[in-house]
N, C-alpha and C positions, 0 to 999 in steps of 0.2 A: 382571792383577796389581795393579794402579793401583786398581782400582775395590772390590775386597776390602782392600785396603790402608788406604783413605779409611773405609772402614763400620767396618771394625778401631778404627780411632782416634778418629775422630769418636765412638764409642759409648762409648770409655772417656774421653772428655772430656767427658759427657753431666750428671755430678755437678758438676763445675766450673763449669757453664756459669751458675749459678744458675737454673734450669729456663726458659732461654730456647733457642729452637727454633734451629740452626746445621748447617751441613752443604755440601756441595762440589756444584756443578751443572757439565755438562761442557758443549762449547761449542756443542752446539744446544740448551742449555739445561735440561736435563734433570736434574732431582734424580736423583744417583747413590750419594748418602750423605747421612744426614741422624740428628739425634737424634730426630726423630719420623719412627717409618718410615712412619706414616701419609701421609708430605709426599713419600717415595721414588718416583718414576715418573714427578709430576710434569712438566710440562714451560714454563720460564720464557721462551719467545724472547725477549720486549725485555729482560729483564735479561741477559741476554747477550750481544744486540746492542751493549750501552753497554760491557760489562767490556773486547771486541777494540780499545777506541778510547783505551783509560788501564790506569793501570800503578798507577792511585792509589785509594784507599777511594773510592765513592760509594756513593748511599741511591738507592732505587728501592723504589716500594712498601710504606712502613715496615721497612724490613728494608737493612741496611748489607753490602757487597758488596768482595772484594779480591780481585784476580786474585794464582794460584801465581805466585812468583817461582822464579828458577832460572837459570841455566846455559842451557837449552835454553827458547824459549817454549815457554809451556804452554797448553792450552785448557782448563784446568780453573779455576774461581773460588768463593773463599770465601765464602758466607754468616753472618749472623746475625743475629736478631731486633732490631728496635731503630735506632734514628738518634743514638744519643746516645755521648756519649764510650768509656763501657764496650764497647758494641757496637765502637764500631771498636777499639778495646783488644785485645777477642776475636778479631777478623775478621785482627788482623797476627800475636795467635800461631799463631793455628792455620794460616795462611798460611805462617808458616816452620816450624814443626814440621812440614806435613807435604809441602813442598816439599822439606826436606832429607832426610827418610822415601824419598818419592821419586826422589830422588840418589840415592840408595843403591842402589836394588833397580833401577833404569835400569840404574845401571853395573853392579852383580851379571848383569842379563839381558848387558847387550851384550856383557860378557864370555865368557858362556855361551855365546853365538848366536855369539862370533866362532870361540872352541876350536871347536865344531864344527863348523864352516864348513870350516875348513882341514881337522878330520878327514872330511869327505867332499866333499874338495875344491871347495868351493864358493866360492873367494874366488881372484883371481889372484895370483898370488905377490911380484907386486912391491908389492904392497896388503898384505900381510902384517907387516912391520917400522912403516910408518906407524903401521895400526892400532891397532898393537901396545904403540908409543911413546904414542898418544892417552888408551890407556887403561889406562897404567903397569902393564904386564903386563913382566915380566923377560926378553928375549928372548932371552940366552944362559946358560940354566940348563939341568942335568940333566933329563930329564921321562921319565916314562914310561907310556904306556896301557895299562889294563886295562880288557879289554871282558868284562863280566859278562852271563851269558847266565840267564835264568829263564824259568818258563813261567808264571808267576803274572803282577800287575802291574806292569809296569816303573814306573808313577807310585810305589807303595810301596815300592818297591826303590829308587828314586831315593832317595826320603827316608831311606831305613834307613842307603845309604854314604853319604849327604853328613851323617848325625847321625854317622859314624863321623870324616869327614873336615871339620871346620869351617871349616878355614881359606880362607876362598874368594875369597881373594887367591894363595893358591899351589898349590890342590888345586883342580881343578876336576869335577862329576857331570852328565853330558849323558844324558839320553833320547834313544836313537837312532831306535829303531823300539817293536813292543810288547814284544819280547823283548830287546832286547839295550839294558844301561845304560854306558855308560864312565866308568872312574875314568882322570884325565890329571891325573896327581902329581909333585908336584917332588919328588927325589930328590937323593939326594947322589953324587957322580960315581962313584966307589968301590963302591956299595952292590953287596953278592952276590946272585948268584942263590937262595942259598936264606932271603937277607933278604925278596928279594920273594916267596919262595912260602909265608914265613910272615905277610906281611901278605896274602896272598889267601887264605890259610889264615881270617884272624879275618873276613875277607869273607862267605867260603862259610856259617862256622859260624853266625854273625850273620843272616844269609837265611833259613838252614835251621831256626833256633831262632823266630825273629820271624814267620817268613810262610810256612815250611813246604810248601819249595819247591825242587823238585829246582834247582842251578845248578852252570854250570860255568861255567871262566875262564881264558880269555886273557890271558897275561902277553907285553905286546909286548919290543922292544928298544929301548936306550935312549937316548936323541936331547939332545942336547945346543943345540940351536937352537931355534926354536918355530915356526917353518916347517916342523920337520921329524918334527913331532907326529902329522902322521899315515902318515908310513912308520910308525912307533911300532903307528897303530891297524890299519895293513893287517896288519901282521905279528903285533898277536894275534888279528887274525881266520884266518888261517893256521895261527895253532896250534892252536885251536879244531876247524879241519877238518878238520887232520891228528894230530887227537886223537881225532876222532870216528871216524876208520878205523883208525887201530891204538891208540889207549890209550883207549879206551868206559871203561876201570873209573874212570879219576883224572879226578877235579873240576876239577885245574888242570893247564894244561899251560903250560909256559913254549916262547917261544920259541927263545930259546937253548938251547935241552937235546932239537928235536927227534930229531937223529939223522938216522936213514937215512929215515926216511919223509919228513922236509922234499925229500927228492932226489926219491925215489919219485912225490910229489904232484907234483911240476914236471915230471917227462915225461909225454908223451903218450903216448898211450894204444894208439896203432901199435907204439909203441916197448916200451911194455909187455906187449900181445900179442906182438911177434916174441921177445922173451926169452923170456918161459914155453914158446910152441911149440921156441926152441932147447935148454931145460931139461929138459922133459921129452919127449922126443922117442917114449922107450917107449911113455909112458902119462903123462895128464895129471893131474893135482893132484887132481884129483875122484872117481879111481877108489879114492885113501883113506878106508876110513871113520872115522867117528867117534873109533875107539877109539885108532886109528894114530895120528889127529890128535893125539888128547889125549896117548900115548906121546911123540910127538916134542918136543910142548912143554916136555913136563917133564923131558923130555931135556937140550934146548937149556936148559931153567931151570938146573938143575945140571953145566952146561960139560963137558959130552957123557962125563959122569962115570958107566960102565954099573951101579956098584955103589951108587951111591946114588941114580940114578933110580929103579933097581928097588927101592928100599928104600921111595921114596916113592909109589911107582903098588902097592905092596901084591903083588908079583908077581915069581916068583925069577929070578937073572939070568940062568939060562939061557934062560927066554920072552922077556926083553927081547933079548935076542942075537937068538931067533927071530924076532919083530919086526924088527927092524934089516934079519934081512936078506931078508925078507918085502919091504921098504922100497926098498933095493938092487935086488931084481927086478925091482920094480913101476916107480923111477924112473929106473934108472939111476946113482942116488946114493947114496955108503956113506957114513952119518951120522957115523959115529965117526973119518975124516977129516976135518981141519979144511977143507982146502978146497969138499969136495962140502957139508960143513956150513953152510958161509956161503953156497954159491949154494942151497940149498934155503932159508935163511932168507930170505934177500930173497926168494926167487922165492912162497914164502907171502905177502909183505908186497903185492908185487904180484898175485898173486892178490886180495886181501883189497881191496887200492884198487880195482880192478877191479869187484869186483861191487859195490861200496859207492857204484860211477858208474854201475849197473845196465846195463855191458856185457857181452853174451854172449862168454864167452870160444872 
């Protein structure tokens, strides 16, 4: 970052310089920037030997020399052509312009590198508030993580939400892996669920327009501490999962609005086998085909309503009856009571996590 940083600026200070040759050597000496790139590669050892011993301009070589000031030492040091007044003129601005350049983007990274430490737990807990404090980051605010999932690149995805999200003192854009980027945003305590599924909303479209890339997203819950930003990130990766076995069609799934499937994904899977063997004890889930399936959904779609299912499946209500209790035979269960209703929905839902963990039922 440091070293594109230096070429970046160095190169727009190239006119100013009145065509004298300037540029940053790091501390085995090495031209890492320079306005003649001819001079890039370079390698200075004794002019670097002298810059670790002073804090102050010196001349070495016809050419005047000033170590990065800063906050933190630095192993980087300014050059420029020349021993004479001008020269060292040049050698102190460009020494703090681009010492405080790199203040900047130091604390932008470490801030970066901290957020996602703690989202994958990478940092001990009682290191967290210090840190935190060091690097005037807000410890008791609103937050909440979005983990955005694409199959494209996550470096261009990166860039597209943090152009959506600039403020990177309060919003922060982590690379986690190749697929997956996180948004960790400060919010307002009050903010609604269907606030946040409209700001994942302008995410998705934003992705899908620019880079032309299937994504989905993780809306975590919402943390009020900054230690506790990554329960925030476990729990949109959770929803994410358990969106991927029962709601495949929607892009975003939040985690407060799973339902019954957040339950369903947390039991084991003994425990999910022994219900469907006690559910369907007739005849198991599989001896349904296709048609039945699609019958019952749209069943359950319009609240076990026989006259308007049938209205929508194209087919008169006397066949839907026949189905029903085709359905009855087969499992035991009359769909158009409410109770056998809801043990056959879950017992689908389990089904469905089931094979999605490619266990033989």
């Amino acid at each position: 970052m440091a070293v594109r940083l230096f070429q970046t600026i160095i190169h727009q200070m190239q006119a100013a310089l009145g065509g004298r040759a300037a540029g940053v050597i790091d501390e085995t000496g090495k031209v890492i920037a320079c306005t003649d790139a001819t001079m890039t590669g370079e390698v200075w050892q004794d002019a670097s030997d002298i810059s670790r011993d002073t804090s102050e301009n010196y001349v070495f070589e016809g050419k005047t020399f000033r170590r990065l000031s800063g906050r933190k030492r630095s192993g980087y040091t300014v050059f420029c052509d020349g021993e004479d007044e001008t020269a060292k003129g040049y050698v102190g601005i460009i020494s703090v312009s681009l010492s405080q350049l790199k203040q900047y983007y130091d604390e932008k990274y470490d801030k970066i590198s901290f957020i996602k430490n703690i989202l994958i737990d990478n940092i001990m807990v009682s290191d967290i508030y210090p840190k935190a404090k060091a690097l005037y980051l807000n410890i008791e605010v609103a937050r909440v993580a979005i983990l955005i999932r694409t199959q494209g690149d996550e470096y261009a995805a990166q860039e597209v939400v943090s152009s959506l999200f600039p403020d990177k003192n309060r919003d922060f854009v982590i690379s986690i892996n190749e697929t997956d980027v996180v948004l960790v945003k400060e919010v307002k305590e009050d903010i609604s669920d269907k606030e946040l599924e409209k700001l994942a909303h302008s995410i998705v479209d934003t992705l899908r327009s620019e880079l032309m890339t299937n994504v989905k997203v993780g809306i975590g819950s919402i943390v009020n501490t900054i230690n506790e930003i990554g329960y925030s990130y476990k729990d949109a990766i959770v929803a994410l999962e358990v969106g991927k076995v029962f709601d495949t069609e929607r892009p975003i799934i939040s985690y407060n609005n799973l339902g019954i499937g957040r339950l369903i994904y947390q039991l084991p899977t003994k425990v999910c086998e022994l219900f469907l063997s006690e559910v369907f004890k007739k005849g198991s889930l599989d001896l349904l085909d296709t048609e039945t399936i699609i019958t019952i959904q749209k069943f359950f779609e319009n609240n076990l309503n026989v006259s308007e299912a049938s209205r929508q499946l194209f087919v008169h209500r006397n066949t839907l009856v026949y189905r029903l209790d085709k359905i009855h035979k087969i499992t035991g269960l009359d769909l158009r009571k409410f109770d056998d209703a809801i043990v056959f929905k879950v017992a689908m839902m389990v089904n469905k996590y089931l094979k999605s963990s490619e266990i033989n039922i």
